[in-house]
N, C-alpha and C positions, 0 to 999 in steps of 0.2 A: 653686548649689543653696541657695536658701533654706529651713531647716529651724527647726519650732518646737516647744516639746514645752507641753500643755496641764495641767495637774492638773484632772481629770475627776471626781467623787466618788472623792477619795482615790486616783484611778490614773492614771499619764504615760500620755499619746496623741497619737503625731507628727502631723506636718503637714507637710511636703514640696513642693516645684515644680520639676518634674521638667524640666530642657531639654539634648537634646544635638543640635542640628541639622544634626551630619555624617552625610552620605551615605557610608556605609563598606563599599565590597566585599574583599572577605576570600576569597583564595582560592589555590589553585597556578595562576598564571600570570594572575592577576587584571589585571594591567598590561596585556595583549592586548586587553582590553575599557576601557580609558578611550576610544574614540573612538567605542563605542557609548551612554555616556551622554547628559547634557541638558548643552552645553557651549556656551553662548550668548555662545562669544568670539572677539574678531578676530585679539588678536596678544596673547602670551603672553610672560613674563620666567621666565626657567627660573632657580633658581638653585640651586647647588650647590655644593659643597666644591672646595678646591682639591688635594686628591690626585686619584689616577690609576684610581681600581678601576672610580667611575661609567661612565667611557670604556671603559676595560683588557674589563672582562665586557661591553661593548654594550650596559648599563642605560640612558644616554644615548642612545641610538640608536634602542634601543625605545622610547622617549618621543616623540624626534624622528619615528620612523613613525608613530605614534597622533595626532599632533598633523596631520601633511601627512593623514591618512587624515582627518580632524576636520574639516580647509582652514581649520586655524589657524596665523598664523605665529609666530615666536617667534627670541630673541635670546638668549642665552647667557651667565650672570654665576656666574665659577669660581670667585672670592679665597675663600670664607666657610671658618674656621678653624674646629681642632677646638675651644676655649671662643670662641665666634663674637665680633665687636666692631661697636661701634657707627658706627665709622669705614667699614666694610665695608656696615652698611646704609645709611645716607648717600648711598655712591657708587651703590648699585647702585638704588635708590632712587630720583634725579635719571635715572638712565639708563630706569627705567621713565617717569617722565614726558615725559624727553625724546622718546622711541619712543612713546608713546601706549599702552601698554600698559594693557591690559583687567582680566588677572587674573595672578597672580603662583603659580609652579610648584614648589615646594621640592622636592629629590629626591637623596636620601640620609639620613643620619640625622638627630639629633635637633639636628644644629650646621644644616645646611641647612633646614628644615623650621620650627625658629623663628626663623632667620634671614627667613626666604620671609613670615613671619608680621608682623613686624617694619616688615620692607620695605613691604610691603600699606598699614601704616597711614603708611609718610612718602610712600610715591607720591600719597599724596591730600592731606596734612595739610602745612601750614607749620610752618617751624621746625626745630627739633635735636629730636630723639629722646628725649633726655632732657627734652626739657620735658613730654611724656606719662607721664612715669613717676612711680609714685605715691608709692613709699617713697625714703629715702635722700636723694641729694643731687637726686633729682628735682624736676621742681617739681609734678607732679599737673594743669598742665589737661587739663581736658575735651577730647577729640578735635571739631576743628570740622567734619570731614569722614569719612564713614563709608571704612573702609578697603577696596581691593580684596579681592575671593573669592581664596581661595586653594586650590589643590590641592596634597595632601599625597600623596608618592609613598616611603613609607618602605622602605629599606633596610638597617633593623638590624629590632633589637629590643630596644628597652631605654628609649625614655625616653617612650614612650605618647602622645607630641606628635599623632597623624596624632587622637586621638580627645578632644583638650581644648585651651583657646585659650592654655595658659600658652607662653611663651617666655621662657628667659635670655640675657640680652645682657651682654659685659662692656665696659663703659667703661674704653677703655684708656688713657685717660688719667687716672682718676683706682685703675684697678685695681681696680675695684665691680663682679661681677657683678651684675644684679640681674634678677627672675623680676618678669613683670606679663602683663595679659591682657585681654582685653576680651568683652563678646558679641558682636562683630564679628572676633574672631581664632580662632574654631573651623573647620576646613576647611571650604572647602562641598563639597570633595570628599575623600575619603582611599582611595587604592590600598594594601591590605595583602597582598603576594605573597612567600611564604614562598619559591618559587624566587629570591625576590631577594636573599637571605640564606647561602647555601648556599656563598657564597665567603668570608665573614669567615673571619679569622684565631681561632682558638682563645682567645687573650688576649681578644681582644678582646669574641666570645662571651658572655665569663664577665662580663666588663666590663657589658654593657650587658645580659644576664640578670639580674643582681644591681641595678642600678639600675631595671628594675621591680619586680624583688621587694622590694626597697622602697617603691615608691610604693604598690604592695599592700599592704604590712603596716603602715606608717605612716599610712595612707587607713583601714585595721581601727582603730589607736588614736586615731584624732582626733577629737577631741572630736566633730567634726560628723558623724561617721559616719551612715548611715542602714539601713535595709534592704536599698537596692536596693545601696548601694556595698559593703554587707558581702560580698552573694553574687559578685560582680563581684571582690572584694579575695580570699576563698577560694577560690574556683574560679580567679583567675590563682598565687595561692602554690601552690596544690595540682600546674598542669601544669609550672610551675619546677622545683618539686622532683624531679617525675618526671624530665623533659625534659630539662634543662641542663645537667647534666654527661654525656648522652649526644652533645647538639649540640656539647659545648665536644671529646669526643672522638673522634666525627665527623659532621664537618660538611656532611660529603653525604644524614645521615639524615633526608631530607622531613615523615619523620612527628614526630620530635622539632622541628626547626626549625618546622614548623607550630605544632604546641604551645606553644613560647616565644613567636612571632609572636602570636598568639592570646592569651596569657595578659598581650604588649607590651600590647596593644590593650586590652584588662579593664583594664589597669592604669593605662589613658588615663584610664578613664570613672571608676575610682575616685576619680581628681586633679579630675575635675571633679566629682564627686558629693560626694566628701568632699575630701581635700587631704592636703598629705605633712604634717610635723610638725620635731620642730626636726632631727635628723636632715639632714635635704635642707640647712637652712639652712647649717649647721657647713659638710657637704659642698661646696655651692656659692660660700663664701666662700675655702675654701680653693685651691677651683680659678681663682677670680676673681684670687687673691694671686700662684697658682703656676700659670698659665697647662700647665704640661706636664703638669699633674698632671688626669689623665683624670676625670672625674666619678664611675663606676661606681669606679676604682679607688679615690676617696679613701671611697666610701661603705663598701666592703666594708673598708676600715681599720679605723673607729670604729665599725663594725656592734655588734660586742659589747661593747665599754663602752658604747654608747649604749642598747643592749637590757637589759645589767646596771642601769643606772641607771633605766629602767622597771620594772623587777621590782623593785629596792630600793622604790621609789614606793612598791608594793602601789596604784595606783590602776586598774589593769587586769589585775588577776590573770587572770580569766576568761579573756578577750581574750586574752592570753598564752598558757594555754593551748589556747585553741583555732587560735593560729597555730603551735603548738607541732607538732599534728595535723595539720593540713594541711601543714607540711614532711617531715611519713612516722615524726612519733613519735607514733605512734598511743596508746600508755599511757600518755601524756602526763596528769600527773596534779597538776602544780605548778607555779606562774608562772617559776623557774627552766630548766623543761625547754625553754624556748624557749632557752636559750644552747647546749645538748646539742643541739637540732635547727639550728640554726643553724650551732655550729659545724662539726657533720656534714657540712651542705652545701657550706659555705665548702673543706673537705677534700678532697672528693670529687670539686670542680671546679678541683682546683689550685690556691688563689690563698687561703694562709692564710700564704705567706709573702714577701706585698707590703709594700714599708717608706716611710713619710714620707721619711727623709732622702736615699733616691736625686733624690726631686725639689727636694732644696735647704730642704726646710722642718726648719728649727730650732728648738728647745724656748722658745728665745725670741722666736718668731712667735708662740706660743700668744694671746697679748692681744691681737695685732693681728687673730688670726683671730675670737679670742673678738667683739673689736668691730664687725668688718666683716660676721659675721654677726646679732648682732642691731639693726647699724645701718639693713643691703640687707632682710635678710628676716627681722625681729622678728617679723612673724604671726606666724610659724609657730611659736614657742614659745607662743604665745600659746592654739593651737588644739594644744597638745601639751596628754597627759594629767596630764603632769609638772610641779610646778613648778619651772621650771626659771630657774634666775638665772646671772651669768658666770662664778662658780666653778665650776660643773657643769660646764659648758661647757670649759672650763682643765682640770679633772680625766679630762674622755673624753678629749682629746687626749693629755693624759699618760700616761693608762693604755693606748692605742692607738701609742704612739711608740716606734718602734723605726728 
């Protein structure tokens, strides 16, 4: 999203270039209709996580029938981990070329999905993975070869991937996650079937409901915000709030699960319209360091120091409080009252008393996390409203550690 703003006789007036070129059906039982689309492929690379649920519920199965119904074939790539690695795109990667594969099938959450994304560009492209990446110890070439289509077949709700080209990858050898993207990494197809969701675990749930409500709310404060992401950023905060501690308390209920799915999906197009802020980065570094440490779980950690240190700012009062209003505090009347609505939510869906040091992180990891995230994903302070420098950073961890 390239955005400009004008001074016109004494008044700002945007300028915007609007592009989201996924085809995205949205529906209950939406996955039944992937073999009536436009699907101009020979043979397919499915990839997917290495747990058991894609099999366990028959997700896997219904894909496998939409693809023979298609008279497409396809091969089957299970390793991709919950913080996915680059070792894992690699292999599965050579196996799409070696098969000749067409276009590449992600299907499961946000570990599958921008793994699938990942993969697409080394099925076509020479080299290590990391020599595409743009920040950190990457080296930034230019892709020499445009990467395979991919279709995004989501089964959470939480990290908005089926509706924007970003993916994190961690290099596990040097223990860097890092987030990059291309205009060639947006799906060219995305399946959003809220029946597909209706078997998560309740943890988990709240996990990946809370990681688009942030991309939502962190998409409201960044800098590059626009119109079209602001209505997209409120309207998906707005059905979270409703929605998510109903799915996190039960998870057979269709009409909330649609809701959080629906509001994943707004939450896509805000990342791509506008983008997250330093928030995400802290979180993603953290989980890049401590691989067991869940993405969703490390964000709802640092949520309210990170929101505290916004409001101290005073550089998005307003902002504030109007995301204050869309979490259900309607009298919301002071950049504060976002920590009041916030922490409400955090409450209500269980999970206010999650702690760093079950996953092994120590108070004196703080500098290393301080550094790894503005080393992998410095934009994003950069596009934050805050100024934000490493002691900020060292102080939310502090004040979030328990």
């Amino acid at each position: 999203m390239d955005i400009k703003i004008y001074n016109i006789n004494g008044g700002n007036v945007m300028a915007f270039n609007f592009y989201i070129p996924t085809k995205i059906i949205y529906g209950v039982n939406s996955l039944k209709k992937l073999h009536e689309q436009d699907l101009p492929f020979k043979k397919a690379l499915i990839v997917t996580t290495n747990g058991k649920s894609i099999i366990k519920y028959g997700y896997l199965d219904s894909l496998k029938e939409e693809l023979n119904k298609a008279h497409i074939e396809y091969i089957v790539y299970s390793k991709i981990l919950p913080n996915p690695i680059k070792d894992h795109v690699m292999e599965a990667s050579e196996i799409a070329k070696i098969n000749k594969c067409d276009v590449i099938i992600g299907i499961g959450g946000g570990s599958a999905i921008d793994s699938a994304k990942s993969i697409a560009v080394m099925a076509t492209n020479p080299g290590d993975y990391w020599d595409y990446i743009e920040g950190g110890t990457g080296k930034n070439k230019p892709l020499v070869n445009k990467p395979l289509p991919i279709i995004a077949i989501t089964t959470t709700s939480g990290t908005g991937t089926e509706a924007d080209p970003f993916t994190v990858i961690t290099n596990n050898e040097e223990k860097i996650g890092f987030g990059d993207a291309s205009k060639f990494t947006f799906p060219y197809l995305s399946i959003v079937d809220p029946m597909l969701t209706v078997t998560i675990p309740s943890s988990l749930t709240a996990y990946q409901g809370f990681d688009a409500l942030f991309h939502s709310m962190e998409g409201y404060l960044n800098v590059r915000h626009n119109e079209i992401s602001d209505l997209f950023a409120l309207k998906a905060v707005s059905l979270i709030s409703k929605s998510l501690p109903v799915a996190i308390n039960d998870g057979k209920n269709i009409e909330a699960r649609s809701d959080v799915m629906l509001a994943n999906t707004y939450a896509g197009l805000v990342e791509s319209l506008s983008g997250c802020t330093a928030e995400h980065s802290i979180a993603h570094a953290m989980s890049g360091i401590f691989p067991s440490l869940i993405h969703g779980y490390a964000l709802i950690i640092i949520s309210l120091a990170y929101y505290e240190h916004e409001v101290n700012s005073k550089k998005v009062n307003d902002r504030l409080i109007d995301l204050a209003k869309a979490l259900g505090k309607l009298d919301a009347n002071k950049a504060s009252d976002i920590l009041i609505a916030l922490k409400d939510l955090i409450n209500k869906c269980g999970v206010s008393d999650l702690k760093l040091s079950t996953h092994g992180v120590k108070e004196e990891d703080f500098i290393k996390i301080t550094e790894n995230a503005f080393e992998t994903m410095g934009g994003l302070f950069k596009v934050d409203p805050s100024n934000f420098i490493k002691k900020d950073v060292i102080e939310i961890l502090k004040k979030s550690y328990k």
